[in-house]
C-alpha positions as CSV (number, residue, x, y, z in Angstrom):
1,X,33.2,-65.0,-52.2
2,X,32.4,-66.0,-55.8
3,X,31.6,-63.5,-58.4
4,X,28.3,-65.1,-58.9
5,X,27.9,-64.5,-55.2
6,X,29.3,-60.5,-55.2
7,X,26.5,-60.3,-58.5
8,X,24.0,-61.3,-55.7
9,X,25.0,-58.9,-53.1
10,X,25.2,-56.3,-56.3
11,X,21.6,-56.6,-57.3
12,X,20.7,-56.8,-53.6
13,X,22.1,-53.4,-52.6
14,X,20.2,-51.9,-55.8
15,X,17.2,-53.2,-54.8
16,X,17.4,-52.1,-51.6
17,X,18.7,-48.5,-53.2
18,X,15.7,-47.9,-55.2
19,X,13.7,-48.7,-52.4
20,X,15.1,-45.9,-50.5
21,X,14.2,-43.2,-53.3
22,X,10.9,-41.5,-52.6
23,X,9.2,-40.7,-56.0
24,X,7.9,-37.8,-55.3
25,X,11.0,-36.0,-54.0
26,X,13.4,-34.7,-56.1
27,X,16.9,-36.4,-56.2
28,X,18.4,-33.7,-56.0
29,X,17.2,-31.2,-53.7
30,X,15.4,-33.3,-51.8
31,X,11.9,-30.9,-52.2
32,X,8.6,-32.5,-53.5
33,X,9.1,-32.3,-57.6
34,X,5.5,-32.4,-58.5
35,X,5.5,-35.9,-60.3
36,X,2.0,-36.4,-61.6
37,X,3.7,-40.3,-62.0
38,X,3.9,-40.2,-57.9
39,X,0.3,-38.8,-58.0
40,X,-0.9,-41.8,-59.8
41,X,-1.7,-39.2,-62.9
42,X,-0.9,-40.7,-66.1
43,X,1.1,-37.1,-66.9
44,X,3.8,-34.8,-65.9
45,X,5.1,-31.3,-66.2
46,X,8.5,-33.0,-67.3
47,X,6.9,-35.0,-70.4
48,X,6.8,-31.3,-72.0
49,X,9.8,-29.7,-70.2
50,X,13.3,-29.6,-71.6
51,X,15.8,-30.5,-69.5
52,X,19.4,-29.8,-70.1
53,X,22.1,-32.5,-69.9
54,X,23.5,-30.9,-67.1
55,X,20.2,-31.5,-64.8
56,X,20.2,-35.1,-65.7
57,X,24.0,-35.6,-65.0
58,X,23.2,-34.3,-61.3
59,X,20.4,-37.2,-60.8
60,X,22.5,-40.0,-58.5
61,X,22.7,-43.1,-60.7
62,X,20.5,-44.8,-58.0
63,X,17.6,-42.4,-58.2
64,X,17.6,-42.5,-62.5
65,X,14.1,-43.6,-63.9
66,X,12.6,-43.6,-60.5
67,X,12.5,-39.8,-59.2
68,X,11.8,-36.6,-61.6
69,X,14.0,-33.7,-60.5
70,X,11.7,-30.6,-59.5
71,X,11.4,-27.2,-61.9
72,X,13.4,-25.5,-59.9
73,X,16.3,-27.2,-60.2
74,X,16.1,-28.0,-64.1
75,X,16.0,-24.7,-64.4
76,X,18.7,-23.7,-62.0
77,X,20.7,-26.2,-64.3
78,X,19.3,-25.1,-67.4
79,X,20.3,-21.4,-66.3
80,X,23.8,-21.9,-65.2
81,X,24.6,-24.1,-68.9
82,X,23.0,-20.8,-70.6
83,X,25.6,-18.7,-72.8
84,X,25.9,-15.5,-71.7
């Protein structure tokens, strides 16, 4: 197979990736995250929330820009990267 052809397959399995990730779950618990995006709102509670580095770096690759994480577990993350 070419490596034009295995770029083909690439952006195929992507696709078909992102079309597996449900919005309005988050991606990393699986529980409903409260996206107001999802909702068709043109807010969310994440557009004021802080969210470590460590949340984010839990977010699978193939879920990134399509699926907020839920409160709870940005600040489960948030938590466990406090200094005690």
């Amino acid at each position: 197979m070419s490596s034009s052809n295995f770029a083909r397959v690439d952006a195929s399995v992507r696709l078909l990736m992102a079309s597996e990730i449900d919005p309005s779950k988050c991606p990393t618990c699986g529980e409903p995250n409260a996206c107001g995006l999802s909702q068709g709102k043109t807010e969310c509670w994440c557009f004021g929330a802080l969210i470590s580095s460590a949340a984010l770096e839990r977010v699978p690759s193939q879920a990134k820009n399509l699926a907020c994480i839920c409160a709870r577990c940005a600040a489960a993350a948030a938590a466990e990267t406090k200094p005690s």
